[in-house]
N, C-alpha and C positions, 0 to 999 in steps of 0.2 A: 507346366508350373511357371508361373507367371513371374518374372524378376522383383527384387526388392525395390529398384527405382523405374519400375515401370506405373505412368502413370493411371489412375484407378480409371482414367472413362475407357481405357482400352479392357477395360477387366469386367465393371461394373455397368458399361453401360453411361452416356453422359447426363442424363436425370441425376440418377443417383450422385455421380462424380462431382457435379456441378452442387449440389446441395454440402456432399461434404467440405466439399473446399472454403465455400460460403463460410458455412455456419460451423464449421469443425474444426476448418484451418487443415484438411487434411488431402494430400496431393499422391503421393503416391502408395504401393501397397506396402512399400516400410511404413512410412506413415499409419498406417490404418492398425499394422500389426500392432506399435507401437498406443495404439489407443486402448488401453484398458480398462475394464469392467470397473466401476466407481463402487459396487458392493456385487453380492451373491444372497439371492433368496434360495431357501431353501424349499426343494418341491414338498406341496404336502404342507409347508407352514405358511402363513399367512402374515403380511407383512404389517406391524403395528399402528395402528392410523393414526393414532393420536398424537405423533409425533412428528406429522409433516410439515414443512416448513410454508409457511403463508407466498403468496406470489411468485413461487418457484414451480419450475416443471420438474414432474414428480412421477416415480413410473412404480407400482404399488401389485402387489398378489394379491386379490382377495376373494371372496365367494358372494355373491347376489342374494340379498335376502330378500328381498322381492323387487318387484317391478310394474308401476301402474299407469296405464295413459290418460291422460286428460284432454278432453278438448275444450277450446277456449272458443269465444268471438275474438275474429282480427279481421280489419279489414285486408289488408294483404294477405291474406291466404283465401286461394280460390275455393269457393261457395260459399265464403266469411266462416270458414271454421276452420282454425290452427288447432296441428297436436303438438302433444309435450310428453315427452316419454319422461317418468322419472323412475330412477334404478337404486334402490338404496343397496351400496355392499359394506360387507363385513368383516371384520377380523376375527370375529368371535366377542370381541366386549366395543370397541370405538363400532361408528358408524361413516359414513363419508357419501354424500350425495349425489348419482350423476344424473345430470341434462342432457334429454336430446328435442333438438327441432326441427318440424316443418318436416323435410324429404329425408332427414338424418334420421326417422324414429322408425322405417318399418325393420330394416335388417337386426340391431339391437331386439327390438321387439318382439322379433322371432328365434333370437341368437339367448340371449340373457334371460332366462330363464331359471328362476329361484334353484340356490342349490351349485348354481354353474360356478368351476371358478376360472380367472382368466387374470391376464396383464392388467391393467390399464395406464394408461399415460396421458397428464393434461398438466395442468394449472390452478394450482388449489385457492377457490379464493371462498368469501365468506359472502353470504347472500343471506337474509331474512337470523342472520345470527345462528345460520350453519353454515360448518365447513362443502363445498362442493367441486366438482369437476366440471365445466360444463363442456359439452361435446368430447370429451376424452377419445384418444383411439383405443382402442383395445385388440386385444389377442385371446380368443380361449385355449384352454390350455386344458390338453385331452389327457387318458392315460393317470389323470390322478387318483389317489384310493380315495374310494368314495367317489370318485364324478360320475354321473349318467352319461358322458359321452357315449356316442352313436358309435361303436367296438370298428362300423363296417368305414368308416373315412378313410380316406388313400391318411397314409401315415405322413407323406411331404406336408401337408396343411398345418400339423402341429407345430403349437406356439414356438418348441424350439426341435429344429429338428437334431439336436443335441439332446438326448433323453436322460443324459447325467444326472445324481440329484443336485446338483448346483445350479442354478439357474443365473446367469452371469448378466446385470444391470449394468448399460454403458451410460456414458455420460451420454445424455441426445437430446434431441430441439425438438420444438413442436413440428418442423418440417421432416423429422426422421426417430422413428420410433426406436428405442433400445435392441427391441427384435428383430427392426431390420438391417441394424447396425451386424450383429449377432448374425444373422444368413450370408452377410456382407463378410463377413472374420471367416465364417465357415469358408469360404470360397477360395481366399488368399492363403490361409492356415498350412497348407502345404509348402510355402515360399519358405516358412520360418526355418526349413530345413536349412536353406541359403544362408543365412544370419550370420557374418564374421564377428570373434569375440573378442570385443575392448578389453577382456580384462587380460590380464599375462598371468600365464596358466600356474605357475607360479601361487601367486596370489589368490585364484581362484582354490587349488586343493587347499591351500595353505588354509579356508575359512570354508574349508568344502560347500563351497557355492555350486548349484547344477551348472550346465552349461546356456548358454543364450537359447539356441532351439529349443531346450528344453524347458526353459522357463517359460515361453513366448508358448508353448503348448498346454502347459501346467495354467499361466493366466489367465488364458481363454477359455479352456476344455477341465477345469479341474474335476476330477473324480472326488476328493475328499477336502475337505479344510487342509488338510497337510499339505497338497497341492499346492494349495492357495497360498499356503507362509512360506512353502521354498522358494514358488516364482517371486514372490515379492523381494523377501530379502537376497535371493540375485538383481533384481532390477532396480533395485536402490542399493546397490553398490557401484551401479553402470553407472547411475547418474550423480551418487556423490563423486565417483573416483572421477570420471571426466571433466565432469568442472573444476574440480581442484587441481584437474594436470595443466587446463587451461589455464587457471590463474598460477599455478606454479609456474608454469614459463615466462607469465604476465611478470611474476617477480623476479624469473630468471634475467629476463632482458634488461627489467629495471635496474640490476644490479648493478650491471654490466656499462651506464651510463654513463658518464662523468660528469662532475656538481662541484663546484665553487667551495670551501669549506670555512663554515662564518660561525667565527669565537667571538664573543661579548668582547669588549675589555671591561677589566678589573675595576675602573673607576671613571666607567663612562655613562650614557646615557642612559643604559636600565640599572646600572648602581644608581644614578640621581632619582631617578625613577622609586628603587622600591624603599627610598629614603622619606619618599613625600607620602608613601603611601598610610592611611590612617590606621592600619588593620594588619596583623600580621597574616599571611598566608594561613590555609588550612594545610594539614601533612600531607593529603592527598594531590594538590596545587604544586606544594613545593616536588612534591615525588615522579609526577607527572613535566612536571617544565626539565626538571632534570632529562629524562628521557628525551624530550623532544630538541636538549641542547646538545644531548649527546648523537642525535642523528644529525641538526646540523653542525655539527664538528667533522661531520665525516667525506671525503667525495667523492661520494656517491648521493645522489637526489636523496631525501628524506621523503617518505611517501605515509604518510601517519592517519590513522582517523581522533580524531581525541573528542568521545563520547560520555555524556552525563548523564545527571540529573537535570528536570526542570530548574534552572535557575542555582548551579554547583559552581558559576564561577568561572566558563568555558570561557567567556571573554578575554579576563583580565590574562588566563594560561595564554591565548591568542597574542593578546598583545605583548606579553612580555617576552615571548619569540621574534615578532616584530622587530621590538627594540635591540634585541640581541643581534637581526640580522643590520639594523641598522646601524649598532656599533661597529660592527664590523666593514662597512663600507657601503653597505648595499639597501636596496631599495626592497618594500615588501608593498603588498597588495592583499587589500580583503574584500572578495566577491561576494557580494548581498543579493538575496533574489530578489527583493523589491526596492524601491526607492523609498520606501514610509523606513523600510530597514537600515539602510544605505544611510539615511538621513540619523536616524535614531544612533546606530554603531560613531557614527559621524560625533556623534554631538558629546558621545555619553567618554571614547575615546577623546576628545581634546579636553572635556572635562577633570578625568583622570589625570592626563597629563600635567592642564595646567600651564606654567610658564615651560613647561620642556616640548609645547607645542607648538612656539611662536618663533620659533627659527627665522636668525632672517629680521626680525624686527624688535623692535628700543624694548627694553623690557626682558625681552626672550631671556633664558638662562645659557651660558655658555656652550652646556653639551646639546642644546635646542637640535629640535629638526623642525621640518615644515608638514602637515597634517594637511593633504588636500581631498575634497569632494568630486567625485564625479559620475553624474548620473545624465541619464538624457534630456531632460528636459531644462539642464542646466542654461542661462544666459549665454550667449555667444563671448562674449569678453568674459565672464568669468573663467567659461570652457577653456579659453587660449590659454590664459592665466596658469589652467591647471593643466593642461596640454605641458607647457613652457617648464612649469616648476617637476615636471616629469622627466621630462627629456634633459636640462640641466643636471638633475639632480638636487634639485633645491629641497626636491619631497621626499622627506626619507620615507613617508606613507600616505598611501591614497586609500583609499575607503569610496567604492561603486560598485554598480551595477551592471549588465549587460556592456553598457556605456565603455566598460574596459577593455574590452575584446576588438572595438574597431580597430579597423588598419591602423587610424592616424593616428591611434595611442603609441607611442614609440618611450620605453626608458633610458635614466642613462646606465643600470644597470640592477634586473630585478631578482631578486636573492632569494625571497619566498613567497607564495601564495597560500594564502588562509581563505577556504569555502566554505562560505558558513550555510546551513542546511543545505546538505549535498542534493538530497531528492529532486528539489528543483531544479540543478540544472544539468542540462545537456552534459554529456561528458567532450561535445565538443569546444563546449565554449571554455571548458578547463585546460583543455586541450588549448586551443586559440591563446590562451591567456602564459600557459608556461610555453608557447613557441618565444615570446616575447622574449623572456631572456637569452644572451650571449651562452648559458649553457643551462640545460634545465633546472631551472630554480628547483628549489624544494617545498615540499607540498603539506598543505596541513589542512585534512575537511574536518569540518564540525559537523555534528547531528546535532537534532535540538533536540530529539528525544531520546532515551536510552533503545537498545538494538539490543535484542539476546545475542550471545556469544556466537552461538552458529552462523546466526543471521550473517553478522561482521566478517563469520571465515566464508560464506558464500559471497553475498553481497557486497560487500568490500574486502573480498576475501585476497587482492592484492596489496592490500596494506597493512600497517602494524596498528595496533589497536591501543589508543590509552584510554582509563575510565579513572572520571571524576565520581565518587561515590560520596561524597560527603557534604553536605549543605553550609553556607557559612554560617556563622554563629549568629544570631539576630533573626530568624528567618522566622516565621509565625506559621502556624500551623493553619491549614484551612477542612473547613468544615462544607462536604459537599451532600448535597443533596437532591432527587429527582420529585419534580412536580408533576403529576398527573392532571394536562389540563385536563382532558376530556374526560376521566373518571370525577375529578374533585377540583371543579372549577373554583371554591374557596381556599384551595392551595396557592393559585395563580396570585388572587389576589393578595394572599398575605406573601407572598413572593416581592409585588411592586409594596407594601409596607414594612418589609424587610429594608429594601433599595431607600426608603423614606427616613428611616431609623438611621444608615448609616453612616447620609448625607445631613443628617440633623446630630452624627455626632462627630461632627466635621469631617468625612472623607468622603470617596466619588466613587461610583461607579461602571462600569459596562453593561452594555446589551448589544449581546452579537447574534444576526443573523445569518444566515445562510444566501439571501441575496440582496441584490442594492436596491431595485423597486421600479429605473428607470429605464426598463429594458423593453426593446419592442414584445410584443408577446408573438411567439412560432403560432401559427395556427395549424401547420404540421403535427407539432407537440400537441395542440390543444385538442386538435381533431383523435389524435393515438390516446388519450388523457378519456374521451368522450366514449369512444370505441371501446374501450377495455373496462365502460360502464364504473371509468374509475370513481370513486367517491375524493378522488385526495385533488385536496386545492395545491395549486401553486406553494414552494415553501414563501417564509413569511419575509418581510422584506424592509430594509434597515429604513428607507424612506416613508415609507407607510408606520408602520412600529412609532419610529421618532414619533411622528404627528398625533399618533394618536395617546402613546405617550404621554405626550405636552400635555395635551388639551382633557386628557384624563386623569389615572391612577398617580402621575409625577406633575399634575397640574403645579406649575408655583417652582418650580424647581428648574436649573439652568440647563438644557438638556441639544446635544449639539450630534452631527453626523459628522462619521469619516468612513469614506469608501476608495476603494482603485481607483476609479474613474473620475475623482477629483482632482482640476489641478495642483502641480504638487506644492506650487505654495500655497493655495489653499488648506492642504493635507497637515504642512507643515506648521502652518499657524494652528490649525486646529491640535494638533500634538501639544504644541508649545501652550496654548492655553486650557486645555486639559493639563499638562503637566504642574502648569506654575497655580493649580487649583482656581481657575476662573471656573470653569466647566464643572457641574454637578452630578452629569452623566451622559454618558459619550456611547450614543448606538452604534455600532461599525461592525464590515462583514471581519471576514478572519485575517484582515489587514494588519490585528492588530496580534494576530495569531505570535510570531517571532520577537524576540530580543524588544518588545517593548517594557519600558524600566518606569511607571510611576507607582512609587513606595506607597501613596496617602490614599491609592486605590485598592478598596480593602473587599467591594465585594461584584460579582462577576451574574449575569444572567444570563443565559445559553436558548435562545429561539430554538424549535424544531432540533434541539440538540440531538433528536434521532438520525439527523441527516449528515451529522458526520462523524468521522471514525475515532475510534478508541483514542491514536495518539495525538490525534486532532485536539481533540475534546483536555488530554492532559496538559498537551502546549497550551492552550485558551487558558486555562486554570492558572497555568501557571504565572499568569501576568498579576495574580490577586495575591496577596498573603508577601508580597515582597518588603513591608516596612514593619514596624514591631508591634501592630494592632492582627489580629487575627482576620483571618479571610475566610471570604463566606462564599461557594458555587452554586450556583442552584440550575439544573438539567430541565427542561421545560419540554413536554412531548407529549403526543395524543393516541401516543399506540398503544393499545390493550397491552394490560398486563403480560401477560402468556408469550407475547410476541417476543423474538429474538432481538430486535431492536430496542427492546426494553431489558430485557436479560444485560444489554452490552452496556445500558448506563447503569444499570443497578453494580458494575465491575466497576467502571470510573468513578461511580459514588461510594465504594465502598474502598479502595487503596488507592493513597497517593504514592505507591511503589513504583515506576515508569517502567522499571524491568518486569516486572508483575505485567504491567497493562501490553507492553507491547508483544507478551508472548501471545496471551491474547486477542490482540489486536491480529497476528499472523495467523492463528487459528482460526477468526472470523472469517479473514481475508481468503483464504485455503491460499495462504503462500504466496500468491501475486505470482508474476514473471518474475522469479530473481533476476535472472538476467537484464529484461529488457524493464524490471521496475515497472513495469506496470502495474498500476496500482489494484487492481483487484486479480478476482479469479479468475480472466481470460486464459484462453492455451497456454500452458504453460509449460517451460521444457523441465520444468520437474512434474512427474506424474505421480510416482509413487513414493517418492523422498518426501519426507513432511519434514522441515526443516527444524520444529521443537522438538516433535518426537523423537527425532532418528537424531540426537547429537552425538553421540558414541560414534557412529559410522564414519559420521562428516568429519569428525575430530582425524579417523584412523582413514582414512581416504585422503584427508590430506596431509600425515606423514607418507604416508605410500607413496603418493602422487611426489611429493618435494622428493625423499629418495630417490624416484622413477626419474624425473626430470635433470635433478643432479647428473645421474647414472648417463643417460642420454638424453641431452635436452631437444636434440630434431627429432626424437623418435623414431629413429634410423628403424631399432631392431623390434618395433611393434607397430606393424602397418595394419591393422584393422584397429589398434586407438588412436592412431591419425583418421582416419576416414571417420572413426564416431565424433572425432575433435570439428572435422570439418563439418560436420550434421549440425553440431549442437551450436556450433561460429557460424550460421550460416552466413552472408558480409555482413549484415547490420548490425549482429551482437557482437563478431570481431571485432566489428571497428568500435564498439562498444568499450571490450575489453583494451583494448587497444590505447585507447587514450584514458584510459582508467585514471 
């Protein structure tokens, strides 16, 4: 019986080993136990065609309704005649078509025979405007009622040599079929005996969960559905409880920290502050700043997320903790991920302020401080300037990018960091940024979209959570909607006379793309594009778009780009003249996605909006509808209706809830890496924990978990949930959590 960290090519064989590790990510035979069946067909039933998903590998039960060869003229096939096996199977009502060629068509041909039913596994794509497989693997599948199978076949050959009626579907590539993933389980299956249990037994009768070998036997091997719901809900308990023991210690240590502790005064810079201000706070603003004055009162680091709505006001909550900590002596910092941001935060912040920005010079107001930029592509003497006004103290705030983290940035003492859309960056350059202070400043990330609750307690599950839920008062409702280029190309067009309409009732608009235009072309990509007999062009592109633009449908009308890759004072003037209403409509990729603020832009057009994700799409939106004229989105895409990429704008077309879309948005995504944030469905260390579904668990895993840690924070007295701690940490996500 082969150990849990023994690796699989001493088990399997190195083909096979080398494939999983590839394409599975999976290394030893914990590893492999640990890889669970994505669903369970049942023997005998026949899996629903009609509902498989377009360009995905797909692995399907069904039975051959018939089978016909054709031969073609080719010249590549010796004696110029190619064959073409075609196999149509069935569910019993859908149909689904498979291809074979050339040397690929005698054994199917003889194997597939009307009536058979078997595995198959491919890549479903659409050809002549039917769904197909082409070349699929397959496996027949003997022993079913009803099959003609040959009684006499050695019994090893059968599809599973598991004859349970479950038939257990792994997640698996086109290099490795689900069945052989399955003979592969069979082989290791015995190890799970080994399996040390994370949970404390305690806890486990306490919610009479099986034990670990017995769930890891139940997942693989289940005899009934009951099987299949005990292993489950044991093994999403393993993985919510773990990762909550880890972020519980993650808060544990934090606690333990010591932090500066910075009180406003009573009649200082954010009293002048919300004196000037035009607008009284909304309850939600004032309810929230509360909170986040009462963590910096304390010293110990404040460690906060404060998440919204599109457009709820995060800013203004951001700065007036700023000025709070600038009252009190100290110096604050807000990290932008780009410099179109960096610039825009910049601009929109000394605005607000006013004369309490100009610290330092004729004019300024008494309580003044100094507001400095710092981004990379800044002048060299400006840089110094803002280098100087740092390290003096002259800056009660800075506002940059990346740019902040170098060595030479030196304070003369920094009190707190505000991260604005955390996703972007690195958690070391967070890290980097609070080494900076004389004691760890205190911490404040922004989301720019809303996060469901779980999300927060995994994903940022080491910090305290505040939510902006309220809009401010003025705020215009927008009105969105998806265009069908390719079904109802006179949609398109009344789309750019919508854009025509808006700007002829004085306001501006967007057109975002997905790319800039001037990029070498991979011939790599173009070659895999050609090969996979793709039909899909390149997406559409802000340089191209612009021109043709112009010279078409917006002919006559001011019409300007903004991309990354532009200089940034080019970037910068183009902002400023879009903003100051020169500009009648402004193509740019999703540069413009974050904290861009022009009120008199009232309606938005979204390219190939299929090509990007749910909270993408909400963020973009929400730069339209921000002044007191209504806002208009329009979703522009060429995917068939049916298509799930269309299902997902027919959700952003239909609420502008962001808690709504972003659950959503996880459920598309199947959860991402929480951990490593990876942004889609790659390996992920959650397998069977669905983070919307399962909120109840995650909520009571992490009282367990905070309890457990309190109780013993080294984990003295449970050494098999140290060893799953160090599985799930392996160094990368540590250091992950780490600098959280």
């Amino acid at each position: 019986m082969p150990a849990l960290d023994e690796p699989l090519k001493k088990v399997l064989g190195p083909a096979t080993a080398k494939v999983m590790a590839e394409h599975l990510g999976l290394h030893t035979v914990g590893d492999l136990l640990h890889h669970y069946p994505r669903r369970y067909e049942e023997r005998g039933r026949l899996t629903h065609l009609a509902d498989l998903p377009m360009d995905e590998h797909v692995t399907v039960v069904a039975q051959v309704a018939d089978a016909r060869l054709h031969t073609f003229a080719s010249s590549r096939a010796p004696r110029g005649k190619g064959q073409r096996l075609e196999v149509t199977i069935t569910d019993g009502s859908g149909r689904l078509q498979l291809v074979f060629f050339g040397n690929g068509v005698h054994k199917p041909h003889k194997e597939l025979l009307p009536g058979t039913r078997a595995l198959f596994a491919g890549k479903v794509s659409v050809f002549n405007r039917r769904l197909q497989l082409a070349h699929p693997a397959y496996e027949l599948l003997r022993g079913d009622p009803g099959d003609p199978g040959d009684p006499g076949e050695a019994a090893g050959e059968t599809a599973e040599s598991w004859a349970g009626a479950l038939i257990p579907i792994y997640p698996a590539t086109a290099k490795l079929e689900s069945w052989k993933i399955g003979k592969a389980i069979q082989t290791v299956l015995p190890s799970a005996q080994e399996a040390a249990d994370p949970l404390p037994g305690s806890l486990r009768e306490g919610r009479g969960l099986v034990s670990l070998p017995e769930a890891l036997l139940k997942i693989h091997r289940p005899h009934t559905k009951a099987d299949v719901a005990d292993a489950r809900d044991r093994l999403k308990w393993d993985e919510a409880f773990v990762l909550q023991v880890a972020l519980a210690r993650r808060r544990h240590t934090d606690a333990l920290l010591p932090a500066v502790p910075r009180r406003p005064r009573p009649d200082g810079l954010l009293a002048a502050f919300d004196d000037r201000l035009p607008f009284t706070l909304t309850e939600g603003q004032r309810k929230v700043s509360q909170e986040i004055f009462d963590d910096l009162a304390t010293d110990h680091p404040m460690h906060r997320l404060l998440q919204g709505e599109v457009g709820s006001g995060k800013t203004l909550v951001a700065l007036r903790a700023m000025l709070a900590v600038v009252d009190a002596g100290g110096q604050a910092a807000m990290l932008a991920p780009t410099e179109v941001l960096a610039q825009q935060h910049h601009r929109s912040v000394t605005e607000m302020m006013g004369e309490l920005a100009e610290g330092g010079m004729l004019g300024g107001s008494e309580h003044a401080t100094k507001v400095v930029l710092l981004t990379g592509s800044m002048g060299a003497a400006a840089r110094r300037q803002a280098l100087l006004d740092l390290v003096t103290g002259e800056a009660g705030i800075v506002i940059g990018t990346h740019a902040l983290i170098e060595d030479k940035v030196q304070f003369h003492d920094l009190g707190l960091v505000v991260v604005d859309e955390q996703h972007r960056f690195g958690v070391e350059q967070r890290d980097a940024l609070r080494g900076k202070g004389k004691q760890p400043p205190h911490l404040l990330v922004m989301t720019a979209t809303p996060i469901p609750r779980t999300v927060a307690m995994t994903v940022f599950g080491d910090l305290e959570t505040s939510v902006l839920d309220q809009l401010p008062a003025g705020r215009s409702p927008i009105a969105s909607h998806v265009v069908p280029a390719a079904d109802k190309p006179h949609f398109l067009a009344r789309a750019w006379e919508r854009v025509r309409e808006e700007v002829a009732g004085g306001h501006q608009a967007y057109v975002v793309c997905p790319r800039i235009g001037d990029e070498e072309e991979d011939p790599k990509k173009r070659e895999a594009a050609e090969a996979e007999g793709a039909d899909k062009r390149p997406p559409l592109a802000v340089l191209d778009v612009a021109d043709q633009l112009a010279a078409g449908p917006l002919k006559g009308l001011k019409v300007e780009v903004l991309h990354g890759r532009m200089a940034p004072d080019d970037k910068d003037a183009v902002m400023r003249r879009f903003a100051a209403g020169e500009t009648d409509v402004l193509v740019a990729t999703t540069v413009v996605e974050v904290g861009v603020n022009v009120p008199n832009a009232t309606a938005m057009v979204i390219m190939d909006a299929d090509r990007f994700g749910v909270s993408q799409l909400h963020q973009l939106r929400g730069r339209v509808g921000r002044g007191s004229a209504p806002g208009l989105c329009l979703l522009v895409t060429e995917m068939p209706e049916a298509s799930p990429a269309r299902q997902r704008l027919n959700a952003v077309a239909a609420t502008l809830d962001g808690f709504e879309l972003s659950r959503i948005d996880l459920q598309q995504r199947r959860e991402g890496d929480v951990l490593g944030q990876a942004q889609s469905g790659a390996r992920t260390s959650l397998r069977v924990l669905a983070v919307i579904e399962d909120e109840e668990i995650i909520a009571e895993a992490r009282q367990e978990a905070t309890a457990l840690v309190t109780a013993d924070p080294d984990l003295t007295s449970h050494p098999a949930l140290r060893t799953a701690l160090d599985a799930l940490l392996d160094d990368e996500r540590e250091r992950y959590l780490e600098k959280g």
